[in-house]
N, C-alpha and C positions, 0 to 999 in steps of 0.2 A: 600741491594744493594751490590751490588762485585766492590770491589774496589780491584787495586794490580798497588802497587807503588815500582817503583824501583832507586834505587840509588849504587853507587859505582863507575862510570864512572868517566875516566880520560883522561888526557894527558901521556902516558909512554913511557920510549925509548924499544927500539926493546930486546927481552929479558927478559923484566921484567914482572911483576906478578898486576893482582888487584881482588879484590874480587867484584862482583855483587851481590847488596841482591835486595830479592824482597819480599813489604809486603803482602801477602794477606788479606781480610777479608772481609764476608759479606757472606762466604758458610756455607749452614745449614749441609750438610751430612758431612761425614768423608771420601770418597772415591774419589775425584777427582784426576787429572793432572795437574802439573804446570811445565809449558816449556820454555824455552829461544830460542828466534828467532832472526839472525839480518841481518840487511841490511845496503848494502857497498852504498854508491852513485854509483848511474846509474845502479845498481843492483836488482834483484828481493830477495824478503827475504826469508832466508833458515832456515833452521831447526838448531840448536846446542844440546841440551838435556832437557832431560825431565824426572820427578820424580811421582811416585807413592806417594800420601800422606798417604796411607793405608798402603803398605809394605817396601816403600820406594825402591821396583826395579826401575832403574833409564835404559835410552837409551841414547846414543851419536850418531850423526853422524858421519860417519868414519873418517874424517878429522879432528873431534875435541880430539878425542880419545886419552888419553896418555898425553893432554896439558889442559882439561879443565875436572873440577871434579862439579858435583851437588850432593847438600847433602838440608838435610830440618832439620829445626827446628820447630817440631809442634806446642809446649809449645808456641814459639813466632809467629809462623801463617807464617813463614817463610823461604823462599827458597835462598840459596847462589848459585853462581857460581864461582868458582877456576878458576882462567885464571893464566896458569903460560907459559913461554918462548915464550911472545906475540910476533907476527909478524904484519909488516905491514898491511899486507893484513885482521889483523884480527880489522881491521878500519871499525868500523860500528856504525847503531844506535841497540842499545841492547834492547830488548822488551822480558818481562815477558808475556804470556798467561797461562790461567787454564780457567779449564772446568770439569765438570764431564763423568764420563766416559760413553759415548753411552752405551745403553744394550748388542750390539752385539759383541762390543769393551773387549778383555778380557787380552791383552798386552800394556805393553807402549811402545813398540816400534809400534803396530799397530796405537797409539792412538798419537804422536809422530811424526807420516812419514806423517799425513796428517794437514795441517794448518787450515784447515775446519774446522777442530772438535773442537779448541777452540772459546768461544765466546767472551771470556773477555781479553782486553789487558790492560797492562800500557803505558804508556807515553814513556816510551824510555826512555835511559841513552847514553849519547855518550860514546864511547870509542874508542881513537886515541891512533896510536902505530908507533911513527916517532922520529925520531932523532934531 
């Protein structure tokens, strides 16, 4: 069973830095996706990045790009996210998803730009970014 639990949410002032980890476990192969999505209140949830567990090529949305870094720890089953010089607006709820990659699927950015393609989420982590 695929479980993927995340933790690292906070309360921070505008500016400052937190890290997201997210556990995974319960995939047999070695080739999936693990992504970070989140949603703002009254908002639809968007895309933030996403990591290769096989090569570890990673995708960012353009907005995130330059402020938020994903990296993997396989040995620990485990995906971080780098959130540094947070802004308000990056007030959401944080969600981990992975999945394996489709057959036809041969990028993370392909695999990435569509929220369909994951099956498995965690629970959320909050993360507030206010003064």
């Amino acid at each position: 069973q695929v479980q993927l639990v995340e933790s690292g949410g906070d309360l921070v002032q505008p500016g400052g830095s937190l890290r997201l980890s997210c556990a995974v476990s319960g995939f047999t192969k070695d080739k999936y996706a693990i992504g970070w999505f989140r949603q703002a209140p009254g908002k639809e949830r968007e895309g933030v990045s996403c990591i290769s567990t096989s090569d570890g090529s990673t995708y960012y949305t353009n907005s995130m790009k330059g402020r938020f870094t994903i990296s993997r720890d396989n040995a620990k089953n485990t995906v971080y996210l780098q959130m540094d010089n947070l802004k308000p607006e990056d007030t959401a709820v944080y969600y981990c998803a992975a999945d394996l990659f489709p057959v036809w699927i041969t990028s993370i950015q392909s695999m990435c730009t569509t929220m369909g393609h994951f099956g498995y989420w965690g629970q959320g982590t909050q993360v507030t970014v206010s003064s």
